[in-house]
C-alpha positions in Angstrom: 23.7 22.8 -14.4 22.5 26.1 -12.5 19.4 26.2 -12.2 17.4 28.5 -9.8 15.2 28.0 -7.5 12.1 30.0 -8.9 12.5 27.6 -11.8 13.1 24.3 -10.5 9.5 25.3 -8.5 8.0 25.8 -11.7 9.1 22.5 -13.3 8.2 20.6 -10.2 5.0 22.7 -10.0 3.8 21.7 -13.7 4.9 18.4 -13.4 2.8 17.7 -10.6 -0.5 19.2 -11.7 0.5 17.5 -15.1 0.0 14.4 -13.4 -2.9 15.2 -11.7 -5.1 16.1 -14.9 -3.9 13.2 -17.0 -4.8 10.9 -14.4 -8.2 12.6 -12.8 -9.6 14.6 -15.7 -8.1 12.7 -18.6 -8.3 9.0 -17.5 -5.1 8.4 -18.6 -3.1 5.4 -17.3 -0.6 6.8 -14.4 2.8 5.1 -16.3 1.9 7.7 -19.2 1.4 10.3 -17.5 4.4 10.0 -15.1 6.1 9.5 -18.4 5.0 12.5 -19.7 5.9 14.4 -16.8 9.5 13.0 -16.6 9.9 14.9 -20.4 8.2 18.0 -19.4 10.2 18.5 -16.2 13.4 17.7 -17.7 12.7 20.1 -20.7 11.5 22.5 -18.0 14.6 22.4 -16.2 16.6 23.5 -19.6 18.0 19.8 -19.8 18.9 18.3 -23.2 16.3 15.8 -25.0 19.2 13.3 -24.6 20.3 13.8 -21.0 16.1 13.6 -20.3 16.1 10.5 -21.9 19.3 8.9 -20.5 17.9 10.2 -16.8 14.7 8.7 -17.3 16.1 4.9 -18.5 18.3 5.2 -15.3 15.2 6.3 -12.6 13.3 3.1 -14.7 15.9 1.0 -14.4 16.9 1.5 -10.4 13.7 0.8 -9.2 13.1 -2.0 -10.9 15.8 -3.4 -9.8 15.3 -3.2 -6.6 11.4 -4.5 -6.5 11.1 -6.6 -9.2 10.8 -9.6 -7.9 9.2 -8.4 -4.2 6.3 -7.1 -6.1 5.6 -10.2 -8.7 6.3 -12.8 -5.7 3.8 -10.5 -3.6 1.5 -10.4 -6.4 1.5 -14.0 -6.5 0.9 -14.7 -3.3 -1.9 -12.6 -2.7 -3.4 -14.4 -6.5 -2.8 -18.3 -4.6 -4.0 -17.1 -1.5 -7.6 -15.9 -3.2 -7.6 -19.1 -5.3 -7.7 -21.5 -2.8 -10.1 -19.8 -0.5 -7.6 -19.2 2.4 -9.0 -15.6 2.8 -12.5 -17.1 3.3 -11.1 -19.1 5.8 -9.7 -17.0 7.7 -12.4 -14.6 7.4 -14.2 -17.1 8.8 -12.0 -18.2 11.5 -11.9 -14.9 13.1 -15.7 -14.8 13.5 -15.8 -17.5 15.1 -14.0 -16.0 17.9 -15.3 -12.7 17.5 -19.0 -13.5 17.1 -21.9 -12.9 15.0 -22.5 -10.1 17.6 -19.2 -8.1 16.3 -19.5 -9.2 12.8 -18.3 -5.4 12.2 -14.9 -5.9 14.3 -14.5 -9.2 12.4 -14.4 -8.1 9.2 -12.4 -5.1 10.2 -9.5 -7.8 11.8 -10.1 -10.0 8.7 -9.2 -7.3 6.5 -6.0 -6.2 8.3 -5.3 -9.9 8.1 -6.2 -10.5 4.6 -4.5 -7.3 3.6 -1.1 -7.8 4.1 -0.2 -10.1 1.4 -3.4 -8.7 -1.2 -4.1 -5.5 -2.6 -7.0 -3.7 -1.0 -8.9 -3.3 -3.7 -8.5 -7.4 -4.6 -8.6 -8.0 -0.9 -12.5 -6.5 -0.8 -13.8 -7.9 -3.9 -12.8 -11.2 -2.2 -14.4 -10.8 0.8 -17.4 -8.7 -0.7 -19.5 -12.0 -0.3 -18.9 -13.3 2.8 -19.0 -9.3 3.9 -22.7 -8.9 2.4 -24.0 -12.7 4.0 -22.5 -11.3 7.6 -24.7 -8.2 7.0 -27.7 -10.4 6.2 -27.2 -12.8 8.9 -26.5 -10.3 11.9 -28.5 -7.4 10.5 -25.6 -5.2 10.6 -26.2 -2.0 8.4 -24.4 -2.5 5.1 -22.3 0.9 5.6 -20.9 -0.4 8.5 -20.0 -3.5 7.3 -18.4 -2.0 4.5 -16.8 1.1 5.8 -15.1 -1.7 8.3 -13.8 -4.2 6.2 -12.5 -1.6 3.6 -10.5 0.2 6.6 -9.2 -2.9 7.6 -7.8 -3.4 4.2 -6.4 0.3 3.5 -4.6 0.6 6.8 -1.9 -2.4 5.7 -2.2 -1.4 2.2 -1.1 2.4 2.4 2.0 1.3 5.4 3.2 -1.6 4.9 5.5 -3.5 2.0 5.1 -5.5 -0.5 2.4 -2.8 -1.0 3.2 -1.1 -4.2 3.5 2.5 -2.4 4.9 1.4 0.7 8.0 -0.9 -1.1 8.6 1.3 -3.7 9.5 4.4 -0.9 11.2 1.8 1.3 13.5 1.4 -1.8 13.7 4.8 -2.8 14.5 5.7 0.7 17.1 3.3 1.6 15.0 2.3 4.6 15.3 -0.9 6.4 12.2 -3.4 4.6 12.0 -5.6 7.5 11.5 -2.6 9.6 8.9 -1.0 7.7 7.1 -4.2 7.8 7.1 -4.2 11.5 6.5 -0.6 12.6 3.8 -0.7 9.7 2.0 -3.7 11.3 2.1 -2.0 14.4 0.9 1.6 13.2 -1.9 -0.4 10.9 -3.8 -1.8 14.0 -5.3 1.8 15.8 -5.1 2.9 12.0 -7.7 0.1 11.0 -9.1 0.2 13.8 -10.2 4.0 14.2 -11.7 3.2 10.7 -14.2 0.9 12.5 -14.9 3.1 15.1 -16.3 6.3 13.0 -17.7 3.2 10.7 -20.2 2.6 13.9 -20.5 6.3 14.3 -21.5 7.6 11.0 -24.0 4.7 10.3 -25.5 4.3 14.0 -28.4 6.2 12.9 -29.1 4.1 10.2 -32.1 1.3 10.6 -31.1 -2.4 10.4 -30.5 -3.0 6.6 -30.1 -6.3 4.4 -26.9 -6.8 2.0 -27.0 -4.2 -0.8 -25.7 -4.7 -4.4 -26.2 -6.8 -6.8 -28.1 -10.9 -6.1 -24.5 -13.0 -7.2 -23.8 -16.0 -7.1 -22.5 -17.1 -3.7 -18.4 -17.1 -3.8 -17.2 -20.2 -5.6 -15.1 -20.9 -2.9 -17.6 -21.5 -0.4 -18.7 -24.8 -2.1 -14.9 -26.5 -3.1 -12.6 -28.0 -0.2 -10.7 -25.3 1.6 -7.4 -25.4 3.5 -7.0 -25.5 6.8 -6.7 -22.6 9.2 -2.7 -23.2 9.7 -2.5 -23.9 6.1 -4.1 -20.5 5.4 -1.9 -18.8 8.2 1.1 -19.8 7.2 1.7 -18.0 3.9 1.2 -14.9 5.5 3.3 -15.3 8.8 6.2 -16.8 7.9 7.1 -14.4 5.7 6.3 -11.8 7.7 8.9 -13.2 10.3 11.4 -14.1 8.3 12.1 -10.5 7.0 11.2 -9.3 10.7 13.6 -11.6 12.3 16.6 -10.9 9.6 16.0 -7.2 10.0 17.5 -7.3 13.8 20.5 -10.3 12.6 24.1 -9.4 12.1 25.7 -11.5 10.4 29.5 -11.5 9.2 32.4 -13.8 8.1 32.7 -15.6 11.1 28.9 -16.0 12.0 27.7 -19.6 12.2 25.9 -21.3 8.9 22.5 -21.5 10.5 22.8 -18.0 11.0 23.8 -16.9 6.9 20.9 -19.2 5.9 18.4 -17.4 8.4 19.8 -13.9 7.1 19.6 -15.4 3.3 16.1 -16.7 3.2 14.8 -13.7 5.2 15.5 -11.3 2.3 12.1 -10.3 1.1 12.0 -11.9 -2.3 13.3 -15.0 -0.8 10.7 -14.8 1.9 7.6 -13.9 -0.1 8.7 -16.7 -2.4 8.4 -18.8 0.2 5.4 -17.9 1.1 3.9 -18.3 -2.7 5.1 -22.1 -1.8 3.2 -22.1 1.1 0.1 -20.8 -0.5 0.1 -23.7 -2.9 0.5 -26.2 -0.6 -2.8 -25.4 1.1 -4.8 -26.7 -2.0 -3.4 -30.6 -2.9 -5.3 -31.6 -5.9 -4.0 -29.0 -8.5 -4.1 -28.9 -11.9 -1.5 -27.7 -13.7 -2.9 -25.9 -15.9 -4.9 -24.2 -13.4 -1.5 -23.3 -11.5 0.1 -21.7 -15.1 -2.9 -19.7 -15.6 -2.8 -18.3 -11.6 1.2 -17.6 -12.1 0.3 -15.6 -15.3 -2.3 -13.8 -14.1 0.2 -12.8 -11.2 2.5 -11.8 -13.7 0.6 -9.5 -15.4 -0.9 -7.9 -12.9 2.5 -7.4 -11.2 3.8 -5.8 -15.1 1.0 -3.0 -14.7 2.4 -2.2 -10.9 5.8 -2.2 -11.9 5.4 -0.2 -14.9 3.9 2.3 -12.5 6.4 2.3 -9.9 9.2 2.3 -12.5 7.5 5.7 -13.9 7.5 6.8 -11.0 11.6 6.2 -10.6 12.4 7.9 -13.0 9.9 11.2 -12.3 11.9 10.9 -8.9 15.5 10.8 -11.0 14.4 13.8 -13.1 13.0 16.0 -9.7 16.9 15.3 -8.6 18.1 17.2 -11.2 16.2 19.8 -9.8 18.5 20.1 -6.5 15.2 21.6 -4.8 16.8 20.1 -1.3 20.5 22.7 -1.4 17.8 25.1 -2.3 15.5 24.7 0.8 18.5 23.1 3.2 19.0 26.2 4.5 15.1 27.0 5.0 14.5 26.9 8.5 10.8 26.8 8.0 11.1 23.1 5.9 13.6 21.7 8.0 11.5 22.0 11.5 8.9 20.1 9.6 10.6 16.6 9.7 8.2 13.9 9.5 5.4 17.0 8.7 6.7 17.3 5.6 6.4 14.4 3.8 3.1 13.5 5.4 1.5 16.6 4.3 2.8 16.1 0.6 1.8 12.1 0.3 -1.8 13.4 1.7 -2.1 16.6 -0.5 -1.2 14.5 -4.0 -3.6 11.5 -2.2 -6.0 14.0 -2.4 -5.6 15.4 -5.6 -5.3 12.6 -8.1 -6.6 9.8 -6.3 -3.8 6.8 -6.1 -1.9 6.0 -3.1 0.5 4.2 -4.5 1.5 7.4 -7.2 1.2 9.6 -4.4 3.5 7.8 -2.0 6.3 7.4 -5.0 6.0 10.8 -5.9 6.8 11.6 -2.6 9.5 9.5 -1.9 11.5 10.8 -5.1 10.8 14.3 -3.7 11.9 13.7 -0.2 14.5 11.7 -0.9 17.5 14.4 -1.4 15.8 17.1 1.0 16.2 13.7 3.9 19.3 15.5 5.4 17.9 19.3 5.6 14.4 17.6 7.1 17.2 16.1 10.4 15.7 12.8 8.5 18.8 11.3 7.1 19.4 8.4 9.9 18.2 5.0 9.7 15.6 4.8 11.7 14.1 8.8 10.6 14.0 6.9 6.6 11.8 3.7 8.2 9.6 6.5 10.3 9.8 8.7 6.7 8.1 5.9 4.7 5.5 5.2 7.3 4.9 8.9 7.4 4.1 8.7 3.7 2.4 6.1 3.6 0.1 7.8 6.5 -0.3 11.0 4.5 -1.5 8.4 1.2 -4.2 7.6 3.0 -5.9 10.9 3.3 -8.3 11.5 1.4 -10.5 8.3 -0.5 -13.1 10.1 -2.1 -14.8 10.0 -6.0 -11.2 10.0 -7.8 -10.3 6.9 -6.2 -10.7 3.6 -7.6 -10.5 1.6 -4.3 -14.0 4.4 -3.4 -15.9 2.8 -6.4 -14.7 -1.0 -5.9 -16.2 -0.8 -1.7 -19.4 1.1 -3.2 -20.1 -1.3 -6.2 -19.3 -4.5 -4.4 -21.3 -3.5 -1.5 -24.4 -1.7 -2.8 -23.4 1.1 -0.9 -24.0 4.7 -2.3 -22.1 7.5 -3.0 -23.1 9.9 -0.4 -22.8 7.6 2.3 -19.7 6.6 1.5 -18.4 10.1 1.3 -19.7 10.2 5.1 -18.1 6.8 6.4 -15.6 5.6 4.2 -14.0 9.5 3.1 -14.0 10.9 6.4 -12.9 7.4 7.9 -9.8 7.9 6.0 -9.8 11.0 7.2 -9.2 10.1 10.4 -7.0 7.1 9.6 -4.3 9.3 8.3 -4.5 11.5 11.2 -4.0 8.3 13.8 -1.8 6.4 12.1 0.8 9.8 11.6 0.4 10.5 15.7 0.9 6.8 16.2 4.3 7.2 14.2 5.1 10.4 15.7 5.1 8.8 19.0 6.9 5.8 17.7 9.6 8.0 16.3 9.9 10.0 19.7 10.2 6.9 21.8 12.8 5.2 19.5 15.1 7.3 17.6 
């Protein structure tokens, strides 16, 4: 199929903005409208209703495939870990060596720590009571209590996997998982951690407030038996190094046993699994029922995700079809962008419509057959590729964003002050965290 350039811009071009309005202006749920788009880009591109069809079952299908299981075993572990009250414990535990004095910092380290198995916006509703009682008991304004936490949370949750965003591009990409993990743990921590610092900035004029938001009742939690600090720990690290440590393995015919079963279990659905074991055994009195009702509420939430990323496989399949990359390979202009590029387009569709997870897909199925004319096509440039996605995803959290309205509802915190931490905090977040992996990128590849 020949199909020029001019009109393979078009297609794209509507698709996008397609997407943008059903999801901003229209409220429409992003798996329809990336559905929609699919049709209209296909038809756009003078394909067949059939071929359309057939290409968008395939896009569907592939990426579900391949995260499946990593997101509804992440899902679940994030669901245990809240259950049980191993957040709150660990939120706690890092206080302790912090102090009341840097209850700020805390909560920013708590929420990189809490993050990386939970969704942000899960993460902060979580935390959003222990988060207002700090502010109470120190005195900190509210604003910075918030606009700290919430960075804390965002900086693992836009870079690194079993993220929604970030695994869906490291599977669209090809790109090592382990990897990601690792360099995305690394990039998170001056990421989150320039988020606290224009946090203290933007609210240092403020007077000493109390908690805002609503009088609830104190966090369940609290009151119940909670695990242990190790027990708490251990469903997020061992995970963690068991995909880190099998990413560097190589492991053949003749390597030793111990060696296949260290390569085996670190796969990440494997290792997340484990960790959803781990989670369960910090809480030793269970009820079964109880259990059922935690592993279906993982489940479900893990079938809206999917559904998602899967929509947003096949708007990537459909974009192929486009051959947009043997149109701009020769474009000298695009292909001295590199790692520019894909940053620039995560952050301009972040902007635009509001998720980061739909704007770090959409991105990925874009970049993905332009890797070689970007000089992005080697293993480490795809790992570096994701992260600079997931950088540009975080830029900019304003009013279209629903993680915006979860940190200003759970925290009393109002609009236009959280346009002046939280929006330009992310603001500044993206911009770190994509010199951090420039560096990174410069030093390694």
């Amino acid at each position: 199929m020949d199909i020029s350039l001019t009109q393979s811009l078009i297609a794209l071009s509507v698709g996008i903005v397609l997407i943008v309005l059903l999801t901003t202006r229209f409220k429409l749920h992003a798996f329809f409208a990336l559905i929609t788009a699919c049709f209209v880009v296909g038809l756009g591109l003078g394909m067949p209703l059939s071929d359309v069809l057939a290409t968008t079952k395939t896009g569907f299908g592939n990426i579900i495939g391949a995260l499946g299981l990593i997101i509804v075993f992440g899902t679940a572990l994030g669901i245990v870990l809240e259950y049980t009250g191993a957040t709150l414990v660990l939120a706690n535990s890092i206080l302790r060596i912090t102090g009341q004095r840097r209850a700020a910092s805390a909560m920013n380290i708590t929420g990189y720590v809490v993050g990386l198995p939970i969704f942000c916006d899960s993460g902060y509703i979580v935390l959003s009571s222990l988060n207002k009682n700090l502010a109470k008991r120190t005195g900190t304004a509210m604003a910075l209590m918030a606009g700290s936490l919430a960075s804390g949370l965002y900086a693992v949750h836009c870079l690194i996997p079993p993220h929604p965003g970030a695994a869906a591009a490291t599977a669209t990409l090809s790109a090592d998982f382990g990897l990601v993990v690792l360099y995305g743990m690394l990039v998170a921590v001056p990421t989150a951690y320039i988020g606290l610092v224009w946090s203290k900035y933007a609210s240092k004029s403020l007077q000493k407030e109390t908690a805002g938001g609503s009088d609830e009742a104190e966090d369940e939690t609290v009151v119940k038996k909670l695990p242990s600090v190790w027990l708490s720990l251990l469903p997020i690290v061992v995970p963690i190094v068991l995909i880190g440590v099998r990413s560097f393995m190589q492991v053949g015919e003749t390597s030793s046993f111990i060696a296949k079963a260290f390569y085996n279990i670190g796969a990440p659905e494997i290792a997340l699994a484990i960790g959803v074991l781990l989670a369960i055994a910090g809480k030793r009195d269970w009820k079964m029922e109880d259990l059922n009702t935690l592993m279906r509420q993982a489940v479900e939430k893990a079938g809206d995700i999917l559904l998602i990323i899967g929509a947003g496989g096949a708007f990537g399949a459909l974009i192929a079809q486009a051959n947009i990359a043997q149109h701009l390979s020769g474009d000298s202009a695009i292909s001295g962008m590199g790692l520019m590029f894909p940053f620039l387009l995560a952050a301009i569709l972040k902007t635009a419509q509001g998720s980061s997870s739909v704007a770090i897909i959409t991105t990925a199925t874009m970049v993905l057959p332009m890797l070689p004319s970007l000089g992005l096509d080697s293993e480490a440039a795809r790992v570096f590729t994701v992260l600079a996605m997931g950088a540009g995803s975080m830029m900019v959290s304003h009013a279209n964003d629903s993680y915006f309205w979860v940190i200003s509802r759970f925290s009393g915190v109002g609009m236009p002050m959280m346009l002046r931490v939280f929006t330009v905090a992310t603001l500044l977040m993206g911009t770190v965290a994509m010199a951090v992996i420039y560096l990174l990128y410069f030093l390694i590849r």
